[in-house]
N, C-alpha and C positions, 0 to 999 in steps of 0.2 A: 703628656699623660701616657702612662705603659698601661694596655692590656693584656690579660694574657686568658687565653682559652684551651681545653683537652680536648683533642678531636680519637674517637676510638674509632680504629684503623678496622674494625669488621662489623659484620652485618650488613643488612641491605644498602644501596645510596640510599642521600638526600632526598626529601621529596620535596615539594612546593613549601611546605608547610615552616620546613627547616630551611631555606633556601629564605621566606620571605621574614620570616621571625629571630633572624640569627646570620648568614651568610653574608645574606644582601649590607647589613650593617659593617662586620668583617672588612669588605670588600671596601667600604664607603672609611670604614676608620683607618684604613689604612694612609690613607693620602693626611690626618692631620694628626694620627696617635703613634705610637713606637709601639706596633704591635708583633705579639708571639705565641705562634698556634703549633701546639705540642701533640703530634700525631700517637696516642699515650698507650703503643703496644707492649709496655709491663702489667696495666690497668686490664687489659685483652686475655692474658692469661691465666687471671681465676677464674676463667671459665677453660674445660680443655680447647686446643685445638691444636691444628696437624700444624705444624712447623713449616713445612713448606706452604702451606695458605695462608697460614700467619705472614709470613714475609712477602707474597705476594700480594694480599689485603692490603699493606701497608702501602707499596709500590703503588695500590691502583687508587687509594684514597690520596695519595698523593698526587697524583695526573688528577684526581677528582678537582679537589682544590684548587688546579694553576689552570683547569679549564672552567671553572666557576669564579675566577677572577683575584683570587690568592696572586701576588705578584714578590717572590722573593726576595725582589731587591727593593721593597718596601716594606717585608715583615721579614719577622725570621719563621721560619719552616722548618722544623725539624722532628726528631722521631723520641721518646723519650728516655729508649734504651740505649740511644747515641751518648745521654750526660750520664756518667754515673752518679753524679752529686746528687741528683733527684731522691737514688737507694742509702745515700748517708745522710743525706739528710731526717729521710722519711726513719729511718734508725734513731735517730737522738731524738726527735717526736715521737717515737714510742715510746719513750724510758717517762716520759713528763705526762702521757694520754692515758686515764682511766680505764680498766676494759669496761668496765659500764655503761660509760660513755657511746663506747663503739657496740657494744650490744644493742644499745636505743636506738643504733641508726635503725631509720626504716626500712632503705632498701638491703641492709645486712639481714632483716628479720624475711625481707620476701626473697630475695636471691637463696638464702641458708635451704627455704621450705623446698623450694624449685629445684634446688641443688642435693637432694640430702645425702646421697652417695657422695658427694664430691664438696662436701661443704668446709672447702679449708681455711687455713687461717689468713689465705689473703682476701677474703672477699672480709675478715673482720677487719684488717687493717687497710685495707682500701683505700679509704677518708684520709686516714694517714699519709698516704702515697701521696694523694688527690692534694693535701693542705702544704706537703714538699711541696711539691709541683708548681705549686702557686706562691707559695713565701719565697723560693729558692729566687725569683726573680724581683719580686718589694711591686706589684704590680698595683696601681691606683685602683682600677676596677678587674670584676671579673664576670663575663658575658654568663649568664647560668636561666636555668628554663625552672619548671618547678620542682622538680623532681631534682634537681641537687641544690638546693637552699638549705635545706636540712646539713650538706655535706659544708657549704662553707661556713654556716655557722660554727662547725666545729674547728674549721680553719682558724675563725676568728680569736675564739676559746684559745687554741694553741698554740697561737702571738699571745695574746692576752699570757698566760702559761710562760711560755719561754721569759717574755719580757719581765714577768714580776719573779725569774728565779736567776736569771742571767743577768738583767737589766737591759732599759729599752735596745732593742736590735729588729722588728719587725712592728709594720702597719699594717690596720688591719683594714683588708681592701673591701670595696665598694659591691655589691651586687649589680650585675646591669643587667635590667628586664629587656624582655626582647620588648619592639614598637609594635602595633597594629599588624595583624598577619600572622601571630606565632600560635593564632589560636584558630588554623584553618581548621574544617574539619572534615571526617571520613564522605568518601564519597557513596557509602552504602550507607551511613549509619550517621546522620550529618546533627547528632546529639551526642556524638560522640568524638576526640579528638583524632585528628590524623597520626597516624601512626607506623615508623617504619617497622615493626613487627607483626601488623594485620596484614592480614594477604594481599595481594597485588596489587587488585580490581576497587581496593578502597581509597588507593590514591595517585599521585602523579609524580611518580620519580622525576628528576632533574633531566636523565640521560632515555626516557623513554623515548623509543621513535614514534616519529607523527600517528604512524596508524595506532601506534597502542595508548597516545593521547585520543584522538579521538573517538577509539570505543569505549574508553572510560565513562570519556564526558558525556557518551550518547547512554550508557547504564545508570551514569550516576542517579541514585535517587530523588526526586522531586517533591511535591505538595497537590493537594486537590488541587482546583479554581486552576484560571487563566492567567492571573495577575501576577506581574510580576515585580514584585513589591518588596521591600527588605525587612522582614520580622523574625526573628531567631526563636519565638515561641510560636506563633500562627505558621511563618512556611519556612522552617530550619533549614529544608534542601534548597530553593530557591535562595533562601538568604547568602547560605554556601558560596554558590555557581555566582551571586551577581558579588560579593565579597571578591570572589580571586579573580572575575573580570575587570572590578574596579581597581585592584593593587598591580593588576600585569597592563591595563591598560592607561593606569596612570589618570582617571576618571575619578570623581567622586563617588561614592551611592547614589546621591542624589540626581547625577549627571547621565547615570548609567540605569536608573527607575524611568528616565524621564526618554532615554533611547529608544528603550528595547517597551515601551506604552504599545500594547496592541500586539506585540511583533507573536507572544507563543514562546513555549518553552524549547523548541524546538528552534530557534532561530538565535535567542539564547546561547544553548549549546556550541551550536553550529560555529558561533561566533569566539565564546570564551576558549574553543578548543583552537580557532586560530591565533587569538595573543597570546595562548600558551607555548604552540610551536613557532612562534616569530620570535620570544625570547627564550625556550629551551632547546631548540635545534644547534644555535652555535654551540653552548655546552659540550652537548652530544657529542659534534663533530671535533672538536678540541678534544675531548676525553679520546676519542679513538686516535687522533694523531701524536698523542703523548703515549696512550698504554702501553704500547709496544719499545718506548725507551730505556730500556731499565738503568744504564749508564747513566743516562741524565738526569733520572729521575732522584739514584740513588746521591749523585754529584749533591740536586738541590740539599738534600736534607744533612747533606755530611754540612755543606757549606752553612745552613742554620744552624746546625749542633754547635759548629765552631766558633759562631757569635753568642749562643746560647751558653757556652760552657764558658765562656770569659766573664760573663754575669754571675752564673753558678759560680766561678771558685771566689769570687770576690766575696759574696755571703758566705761562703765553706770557711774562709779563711778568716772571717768574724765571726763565725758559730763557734771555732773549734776552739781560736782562744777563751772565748766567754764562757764555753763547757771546761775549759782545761784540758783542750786536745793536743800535743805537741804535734807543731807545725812542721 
């Protein structure tokens, strides 16, 4: 089975939430799938940003990856601006994609509002990039959260499209929902989901250190009563804290209600903030011994490009006869 997934090279890390809902799987499918994580810094650019941070972002989400358990010589790792075929492709999906279509995306309609000095035409064609990205490889599933379903469905469309004007050349791949975990939520606002764009103090980076885990967990917000019980309508905060002690401690709910009987929220805490640094500290410590490689870093992702682009010309090289491209 191939998957393939777009990791965007900026913004803040990973926090708990992405890490339990998405990474941790990653990590796990690598050992039985033919997987490929496309670091997607052409996707980075409809929004501005300085050129030298751009290339350093990418660098540091790369060391992010190989010390969250990414293994190169079990996936391919690469950057997206390494294949060019990704940008011809996403070309000949344009000629066959509606602007309509891509007006309805959702995130085009919130990105445009938030952007409106700068609202150009790659934040329309996007989807388009996003659906190269994906066909360019024939990938069986594709890992996606909620907020890009809307986008592969138009992938789907655009197999569907090609095939009935070309003739069959692309499947149309799988969604794959994140497991249990991918709906941790904010540590101040625990009705609310985690999110790496709310301020700090709302959640748990991958690479925070110890002490900035445990002032988190000693803020994060709680419920009246003593109990410490798991109800996401009665005690959301509580449900929370005992939620990501049960997924880092490898515990049931039920195993982890029946612990912490009597103990206080306070002990709780105390507790969930140490299995969080028992398994976020090596992270941590890996990301620092890689950042500073930039040689090696950049080696990994040339060395993915170059498995990745032998997959791309092989679909390039069946697209362009079937459009009538000379070879």
């Amino acid at each position: 089975m191939r998957i393939l997934s777009g990791i965007q090279p900026t913004g803040p890390s990973y926090h708990v939430g992405n890490y339990l809902g998405a990474i941790k799987q990653w990590v796990e499918m690598q050992e039985t799938a033919d997987c490929l994580f496309c670091i997607v810094d052409l996707h980075a650019i409809t929004v501005p940003q300085d050129p030298k941070t751009l290339a350093k972002s990418t660098l540091e989400k790369t060391a992010e990856l190989l010390a969250l358990g990414i293994d190169p010589d079990r996936c391919t790792l690469f950057a997206q601006s390494y294949v060019k075929e990704h940008t011809e492709l996403s070309w000949i999906f344009s000629t066959i994609t509606p602007v309509g279509e891509l007006e309805r995306m959702t995130q085009y309609k919130d990105k445009a509002k938030k952007q409106r000095e700068n609202a150009n035409a790659g934040l329309l064609t996007y989807p388009i990039l996003m659906a190269a990205d994906i066909l360019l490889y024939k990938p069986d599933v594709v890992p996606v959260g909620e907020d890009q379903k809307q986008h592969l469905e138009l992938t789907r469309a655009i197999a569907r499209k090609f095939n009935a004007r070309f003739g069959k050349t692309f499947a149309e791949p799988a969604a794959l929902i994140p497991k249990t975990g991918g709906r941790i939520m904010s540590l101040q606002d625990p009705k609310k989901k985690m999110s790496k764009s709310d301020p700090a103090d709302t959640q748990i980076s991958l690479f925070d250190s110890p002490e900035a885990i445990r002032k988190k967990i000693k803020i994060a917000v709680t419920d009246t009563g003593k109990d410490i019980k798991y109800s996401q309508t009665k005690k959301p905060g509580i449900s929370n804290l005992l939620l990501l002690y049960s997924l880092f401690s490898g515990t049931t709910i039920s195993e982890a209600e029946t612990y912490f009987k009597g103990k206080g929220y306070a002990v709780l805490k105390k507790e969930l903030a140490d299995v969080l640094i028992e398994t976020l500290e090596p992270f941590r410590v890996k990301k620092h011994s890689l950042i500073s490689r930039d040689v090696y870093l950049r080696e990994v992702l040339l060395r993915g490009a170059k498995k990745a682009r032998s997959l791309a010309e092989q679909t390039m090289e069946e697209v362009r006869a079937k459009v009538g491209l000379l070879s």
